[in-house]
TITIVO-799265 format. One record per atom (N, C-alpha, C): x, y, z; residue in one letter. Coordinates in steps of 0.001 Angstrom, whole numbers. Each point is the difference from the previous one (the first is absolute). Example, Ala and Ser with C-alpha at 12.3 -4.5 7.8 and 13.67 -1.06 7.14 Angstrom:
! residues 2
+---------+---------+---------+---------+
:       u :       v :       w : residuo :
+---------+---------+---------+---------+
:   13190 :   -5690 :    7800 :       A :
:    -890 :    1190 :       0 :       A :
:     900 :    1200 :       0 :       A :
:    -350 :    1050 :    -720 :       S :
:     820 :    1190 :      60 :       S :
:    -770 :    1090 :     730 :       S :
+---------+---------+---------+---------+
END
This chain:
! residues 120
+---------+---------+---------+---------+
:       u :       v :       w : residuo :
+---------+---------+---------+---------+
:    8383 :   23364 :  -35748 :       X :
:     961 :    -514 :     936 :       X :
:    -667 :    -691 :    1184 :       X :
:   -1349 :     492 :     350 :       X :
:    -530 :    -816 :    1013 :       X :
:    -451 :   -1269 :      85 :       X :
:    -530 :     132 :   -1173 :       X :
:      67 :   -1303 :    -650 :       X :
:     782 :   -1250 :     311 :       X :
:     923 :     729 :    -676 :       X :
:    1216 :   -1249 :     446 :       X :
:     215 :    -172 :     765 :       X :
:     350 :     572 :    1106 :       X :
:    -263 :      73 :    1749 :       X :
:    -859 :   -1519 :     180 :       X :
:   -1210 :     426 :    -188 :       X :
:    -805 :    -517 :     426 :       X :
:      97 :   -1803 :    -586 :       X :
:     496 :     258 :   -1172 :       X :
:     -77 :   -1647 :    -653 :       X :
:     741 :    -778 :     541 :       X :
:    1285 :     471 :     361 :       X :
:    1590 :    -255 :     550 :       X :
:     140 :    -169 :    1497 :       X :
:   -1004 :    1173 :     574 :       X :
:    -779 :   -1109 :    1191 :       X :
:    -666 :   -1273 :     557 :       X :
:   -1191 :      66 :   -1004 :       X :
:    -841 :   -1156 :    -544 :       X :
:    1010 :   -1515 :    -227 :       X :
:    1102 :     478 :    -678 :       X :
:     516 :   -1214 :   -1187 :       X :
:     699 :    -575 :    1554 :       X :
:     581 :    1067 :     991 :       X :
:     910 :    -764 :     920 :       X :
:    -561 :    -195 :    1064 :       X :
:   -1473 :     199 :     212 :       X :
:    -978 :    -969 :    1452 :       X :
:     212 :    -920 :    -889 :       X :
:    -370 :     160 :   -1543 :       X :
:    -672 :   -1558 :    -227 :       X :
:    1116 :    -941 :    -300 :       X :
:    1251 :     153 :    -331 :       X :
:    1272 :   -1043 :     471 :       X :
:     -21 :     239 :    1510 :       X :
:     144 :     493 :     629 :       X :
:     360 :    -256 :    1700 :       X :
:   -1038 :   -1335 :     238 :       X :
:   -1925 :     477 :    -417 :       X :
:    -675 :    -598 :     446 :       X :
:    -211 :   -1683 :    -332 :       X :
:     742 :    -114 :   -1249 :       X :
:     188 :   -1583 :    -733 :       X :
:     829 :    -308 :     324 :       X :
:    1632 :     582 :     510 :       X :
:     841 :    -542 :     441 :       X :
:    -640 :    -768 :    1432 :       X :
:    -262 :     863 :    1075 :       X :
:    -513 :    -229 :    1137 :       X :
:    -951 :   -1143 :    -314 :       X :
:   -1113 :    -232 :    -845 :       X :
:    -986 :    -940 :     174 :       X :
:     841 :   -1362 :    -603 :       X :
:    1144 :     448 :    -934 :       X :
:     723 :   -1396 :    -493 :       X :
:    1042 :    -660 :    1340 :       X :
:      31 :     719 :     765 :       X :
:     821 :    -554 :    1296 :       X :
:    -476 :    -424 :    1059 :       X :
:   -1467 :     792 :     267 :       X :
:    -814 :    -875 :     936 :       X :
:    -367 :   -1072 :    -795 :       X :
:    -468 :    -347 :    -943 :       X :
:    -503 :   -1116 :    -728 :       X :
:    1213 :    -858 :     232 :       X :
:    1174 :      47 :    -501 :       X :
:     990 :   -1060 :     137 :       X :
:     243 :     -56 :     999 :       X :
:      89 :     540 :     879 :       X :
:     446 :    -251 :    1845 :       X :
:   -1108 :    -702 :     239 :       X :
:    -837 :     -76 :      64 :       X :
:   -1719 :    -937 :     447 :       X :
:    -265 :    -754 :    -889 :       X :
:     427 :    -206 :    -814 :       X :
:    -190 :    -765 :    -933 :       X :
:     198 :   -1913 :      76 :       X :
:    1638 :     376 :     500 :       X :
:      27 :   -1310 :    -151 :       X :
:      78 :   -1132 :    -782 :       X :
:      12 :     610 :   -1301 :       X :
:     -65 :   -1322 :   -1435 :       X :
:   -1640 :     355 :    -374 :       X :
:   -1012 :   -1257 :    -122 :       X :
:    -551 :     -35 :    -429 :       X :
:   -1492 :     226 :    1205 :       X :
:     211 :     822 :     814 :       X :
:   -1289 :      35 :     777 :       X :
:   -1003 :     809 :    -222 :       X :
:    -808 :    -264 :    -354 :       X :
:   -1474 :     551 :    -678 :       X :
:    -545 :    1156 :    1003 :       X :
:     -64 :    1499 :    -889 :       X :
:    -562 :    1027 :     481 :       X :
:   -1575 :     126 :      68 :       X :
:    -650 :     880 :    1054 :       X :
:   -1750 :    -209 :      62 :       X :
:      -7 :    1615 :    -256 :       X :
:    -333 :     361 :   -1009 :       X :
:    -795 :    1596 :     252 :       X :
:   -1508 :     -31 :     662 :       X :
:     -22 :     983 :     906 :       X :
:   -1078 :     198 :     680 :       X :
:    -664 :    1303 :     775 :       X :
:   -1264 :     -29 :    -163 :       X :
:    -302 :    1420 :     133 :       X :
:    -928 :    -324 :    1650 :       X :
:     141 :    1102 :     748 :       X :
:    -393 :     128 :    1418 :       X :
:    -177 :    1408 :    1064 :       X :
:    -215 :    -126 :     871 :       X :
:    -107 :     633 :     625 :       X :
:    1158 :     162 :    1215 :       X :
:    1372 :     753 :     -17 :       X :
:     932 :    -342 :    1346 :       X :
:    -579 :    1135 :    1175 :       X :
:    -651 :    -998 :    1206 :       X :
:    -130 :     597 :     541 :       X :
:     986 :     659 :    1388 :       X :
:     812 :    -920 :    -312 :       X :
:    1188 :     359 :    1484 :       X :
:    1292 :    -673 :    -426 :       X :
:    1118 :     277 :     839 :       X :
:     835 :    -324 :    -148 :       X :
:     450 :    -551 :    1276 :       X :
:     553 :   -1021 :      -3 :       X :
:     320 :    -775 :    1854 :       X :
:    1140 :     169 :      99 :       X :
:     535 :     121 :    1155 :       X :
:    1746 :     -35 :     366 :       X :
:     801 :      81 :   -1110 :       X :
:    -812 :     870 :   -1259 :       X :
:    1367 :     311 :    -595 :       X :
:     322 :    -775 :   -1091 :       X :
:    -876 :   -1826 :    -277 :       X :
:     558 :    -390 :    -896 :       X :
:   -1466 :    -747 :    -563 :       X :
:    -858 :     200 :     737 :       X :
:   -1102 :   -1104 :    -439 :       X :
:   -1054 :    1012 :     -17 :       X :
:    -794 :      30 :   -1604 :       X :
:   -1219 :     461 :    -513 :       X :
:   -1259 :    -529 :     305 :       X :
:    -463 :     573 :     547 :       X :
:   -1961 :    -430 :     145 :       X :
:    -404 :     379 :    -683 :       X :
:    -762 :    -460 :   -1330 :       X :
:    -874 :     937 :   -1211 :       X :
:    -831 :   -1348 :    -709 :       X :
:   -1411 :     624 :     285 :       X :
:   -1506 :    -802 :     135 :       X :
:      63 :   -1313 :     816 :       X :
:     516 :     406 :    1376 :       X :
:     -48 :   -1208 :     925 :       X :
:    1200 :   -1006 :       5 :       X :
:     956 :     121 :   -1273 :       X :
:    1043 :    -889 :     169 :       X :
:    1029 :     465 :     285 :       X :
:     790 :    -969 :     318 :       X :
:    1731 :     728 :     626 :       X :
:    1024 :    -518 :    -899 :       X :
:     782 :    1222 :    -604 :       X :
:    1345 :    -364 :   -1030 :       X :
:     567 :    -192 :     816 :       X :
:    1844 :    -711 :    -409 :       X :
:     922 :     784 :     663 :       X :
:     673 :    1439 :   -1203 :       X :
:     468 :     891 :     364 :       X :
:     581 :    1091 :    -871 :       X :
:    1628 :    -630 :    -161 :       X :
:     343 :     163 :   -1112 :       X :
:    1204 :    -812 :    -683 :       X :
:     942 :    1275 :     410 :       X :
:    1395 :    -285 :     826 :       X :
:     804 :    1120 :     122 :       X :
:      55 :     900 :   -1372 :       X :
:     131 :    -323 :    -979 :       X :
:     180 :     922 :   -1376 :       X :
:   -1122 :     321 :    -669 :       X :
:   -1393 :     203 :    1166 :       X :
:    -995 :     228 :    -614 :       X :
:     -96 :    1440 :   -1513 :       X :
:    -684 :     -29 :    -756 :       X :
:     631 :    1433 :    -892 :       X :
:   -1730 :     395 :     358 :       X :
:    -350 :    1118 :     732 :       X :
:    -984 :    1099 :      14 :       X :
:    -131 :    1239 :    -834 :       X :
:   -1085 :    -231 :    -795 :       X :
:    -463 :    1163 :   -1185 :       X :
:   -1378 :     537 :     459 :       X :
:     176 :    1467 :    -159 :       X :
:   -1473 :     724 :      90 :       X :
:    -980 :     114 :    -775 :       X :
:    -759 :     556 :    -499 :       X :
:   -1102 :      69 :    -588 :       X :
:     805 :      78 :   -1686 :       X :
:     649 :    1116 :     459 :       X :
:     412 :     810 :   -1233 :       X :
:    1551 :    -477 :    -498 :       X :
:     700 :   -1601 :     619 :       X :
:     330 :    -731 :    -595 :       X :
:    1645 :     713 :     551 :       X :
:     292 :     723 :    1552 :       X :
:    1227 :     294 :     389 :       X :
:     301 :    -775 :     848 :       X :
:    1061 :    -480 :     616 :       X :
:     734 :    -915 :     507 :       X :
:    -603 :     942 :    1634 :       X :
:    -450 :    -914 :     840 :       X :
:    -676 :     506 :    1002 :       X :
:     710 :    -776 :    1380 :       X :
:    -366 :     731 :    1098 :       X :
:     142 :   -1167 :    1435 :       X :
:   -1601 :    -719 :     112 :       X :
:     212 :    -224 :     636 :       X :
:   -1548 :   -1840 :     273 :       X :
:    -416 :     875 :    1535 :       X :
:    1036 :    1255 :     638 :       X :
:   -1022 :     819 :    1207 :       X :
:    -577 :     846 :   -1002 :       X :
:     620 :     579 :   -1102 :       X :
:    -836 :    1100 :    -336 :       X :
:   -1291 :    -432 :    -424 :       X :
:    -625 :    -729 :    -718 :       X :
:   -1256 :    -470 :     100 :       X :
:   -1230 :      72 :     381 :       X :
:    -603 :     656 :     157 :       X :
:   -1243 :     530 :    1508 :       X :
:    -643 :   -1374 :    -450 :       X :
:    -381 :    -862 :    1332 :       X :
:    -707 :   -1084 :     176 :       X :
:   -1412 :      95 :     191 :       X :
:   -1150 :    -504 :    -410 :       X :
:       1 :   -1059 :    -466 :       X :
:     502 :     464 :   -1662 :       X :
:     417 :    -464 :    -794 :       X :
:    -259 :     185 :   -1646 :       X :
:     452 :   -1152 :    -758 :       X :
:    -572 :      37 :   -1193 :       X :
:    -426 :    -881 :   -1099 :       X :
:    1651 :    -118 :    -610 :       X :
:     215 :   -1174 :    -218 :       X :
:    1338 :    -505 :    -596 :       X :
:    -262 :   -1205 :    -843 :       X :
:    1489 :     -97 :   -1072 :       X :
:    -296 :    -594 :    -907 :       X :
:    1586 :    -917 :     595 :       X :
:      32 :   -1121 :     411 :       X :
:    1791 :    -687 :     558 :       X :
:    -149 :   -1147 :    -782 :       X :
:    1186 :    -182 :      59 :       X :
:     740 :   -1546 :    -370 :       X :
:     560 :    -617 :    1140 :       X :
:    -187 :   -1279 :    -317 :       X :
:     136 :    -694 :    1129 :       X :
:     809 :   -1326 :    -499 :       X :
:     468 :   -1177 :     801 :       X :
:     495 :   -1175 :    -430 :       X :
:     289 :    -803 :    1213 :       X :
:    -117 :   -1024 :    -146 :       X :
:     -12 :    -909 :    1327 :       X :
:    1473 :    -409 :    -165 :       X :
:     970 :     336 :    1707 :       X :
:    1157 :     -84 :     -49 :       X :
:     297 :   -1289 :    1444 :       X :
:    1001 :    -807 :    -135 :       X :
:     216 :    -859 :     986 :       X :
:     594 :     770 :    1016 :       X :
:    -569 :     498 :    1807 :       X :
:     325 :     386 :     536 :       X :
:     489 :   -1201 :    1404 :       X :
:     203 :    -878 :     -56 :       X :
:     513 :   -1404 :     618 :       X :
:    -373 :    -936 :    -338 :       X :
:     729 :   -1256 :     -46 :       X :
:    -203 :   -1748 :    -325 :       X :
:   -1673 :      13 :      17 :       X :
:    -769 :     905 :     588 :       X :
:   -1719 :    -743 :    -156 :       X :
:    -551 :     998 :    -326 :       X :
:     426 :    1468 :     400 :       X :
:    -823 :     866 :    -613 :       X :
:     266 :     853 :   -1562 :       X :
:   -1261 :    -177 :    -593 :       X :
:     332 :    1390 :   -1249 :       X :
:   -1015 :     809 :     230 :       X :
:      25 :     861 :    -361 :       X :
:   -1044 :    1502 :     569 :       X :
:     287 :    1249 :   -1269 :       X :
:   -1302 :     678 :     -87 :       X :
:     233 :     678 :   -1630 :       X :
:     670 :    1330 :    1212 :       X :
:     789 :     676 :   -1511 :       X :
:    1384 :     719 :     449 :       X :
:    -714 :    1084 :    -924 :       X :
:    -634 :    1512 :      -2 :       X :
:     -26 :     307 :    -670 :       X :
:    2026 :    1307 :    -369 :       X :
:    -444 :      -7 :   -1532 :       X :
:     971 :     913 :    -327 :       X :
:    -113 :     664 :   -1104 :       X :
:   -1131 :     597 :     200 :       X :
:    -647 :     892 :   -1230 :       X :
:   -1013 :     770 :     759 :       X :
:    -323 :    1682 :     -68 :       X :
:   -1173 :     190 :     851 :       X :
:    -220 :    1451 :    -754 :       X :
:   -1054 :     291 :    -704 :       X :
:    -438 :    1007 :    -711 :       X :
:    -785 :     670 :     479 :       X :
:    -476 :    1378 :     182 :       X :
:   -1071 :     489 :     516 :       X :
:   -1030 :     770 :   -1117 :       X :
:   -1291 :    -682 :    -343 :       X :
:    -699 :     236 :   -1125 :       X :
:    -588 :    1611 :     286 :       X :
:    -777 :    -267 :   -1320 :       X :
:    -368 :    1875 :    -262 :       X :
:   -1332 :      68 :    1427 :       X :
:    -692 :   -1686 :    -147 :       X :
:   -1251 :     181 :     563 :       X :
:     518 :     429 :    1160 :       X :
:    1112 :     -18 :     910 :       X :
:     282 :     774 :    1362 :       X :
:    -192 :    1063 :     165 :       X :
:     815 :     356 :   -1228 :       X :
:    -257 :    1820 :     119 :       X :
:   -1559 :     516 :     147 :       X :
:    -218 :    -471 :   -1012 :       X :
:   -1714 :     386 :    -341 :       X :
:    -474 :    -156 :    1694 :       X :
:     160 :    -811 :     508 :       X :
:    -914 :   -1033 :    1080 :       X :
:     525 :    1267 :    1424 :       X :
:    1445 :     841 :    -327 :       X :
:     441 :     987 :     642 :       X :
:    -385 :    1223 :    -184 :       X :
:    -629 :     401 :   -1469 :       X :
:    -202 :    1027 :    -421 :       X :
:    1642 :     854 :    -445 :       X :
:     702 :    -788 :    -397 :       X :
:    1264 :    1271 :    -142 :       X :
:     516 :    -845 :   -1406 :       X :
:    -895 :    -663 :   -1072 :       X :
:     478 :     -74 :   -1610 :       X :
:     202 :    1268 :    -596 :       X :
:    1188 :     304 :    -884 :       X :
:      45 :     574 :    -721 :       X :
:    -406 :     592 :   -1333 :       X :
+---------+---------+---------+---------+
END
C-alpha cells in the first residue's frame, strides 16, 4: 500500500509540474521566440525581479517556475545564494527599442548541494 502512496504522489508533482512548465512556456512564449538553456552561477537577486548570475543581469519573468535540486516546485528566496543553476531564458520586447533576456525557467543543480554539503 505504500507503494502506491508513493507512486500517486510522484504521478501528481509530475502533472502539476508539466502543467505549470506548459503555462509558463506559453505565457513567455509568445509564438515562435527561441528558448536559451543555460547553466550558471545566481548570485543575487535585485529588487525582486532582476538576476545577477556570473556577472550578468536577467530580468525574472513574473511566471518564473523555480525547481530544487530534487526537482520540487520551490520559491527563488529559498535558494541559499551563491548556487549553481541550470535557467531558460528568451529575449522579450520590453519597449519600442528595448529587448532584454527574460529568464523563465530556473533549476537548482545537484552540484549546489554537493558545493553545500547537504546531497542526499
Amino acid at each position: 500500500m505504500h507503494w502506491i502512496r508513493n507512486f500517486l504522489r510522484i504521478l501528481s508533482f509530475t502533472l502539476c509540474y508539466c502543467l505549470s512548465f506548459l503555462v509558463a512556456a506559453h505565457a513567455t512564449s509568445g509564438g515562435d521566440t527561441p528558448r536559451y538553456a543555460v547553466t550558471g552561477e545566481l548570485q543575487s537577486i535585485e529588487e525582486g525581479r532582476i538576476a545577477q548570475i556570473d556577472g550578468k543581469r536577467y530580468l525574472l519573468d513574473q511566471s518564473v517556475l523555480v525547481v530544487d535540486s530534487n526537482d520540487r516546485p520551490t520559491l527563488l528566496q529559498q535558494l541559499k545564494m551563491p548556487v549553481h543553476i541550470l535557467f531558460e531564458y528568451s529575449h522579450q520586447q520590453q519597449s519600442d527599442k528595448i529587448i532584454a533576456p527574460v529568464i523563465v525557467y530556473i533549476k537548482e543543480t545537484k552540484e549546489a548541494r554537493r558545493a553545500q554539503g547537504t546531497v542526499q
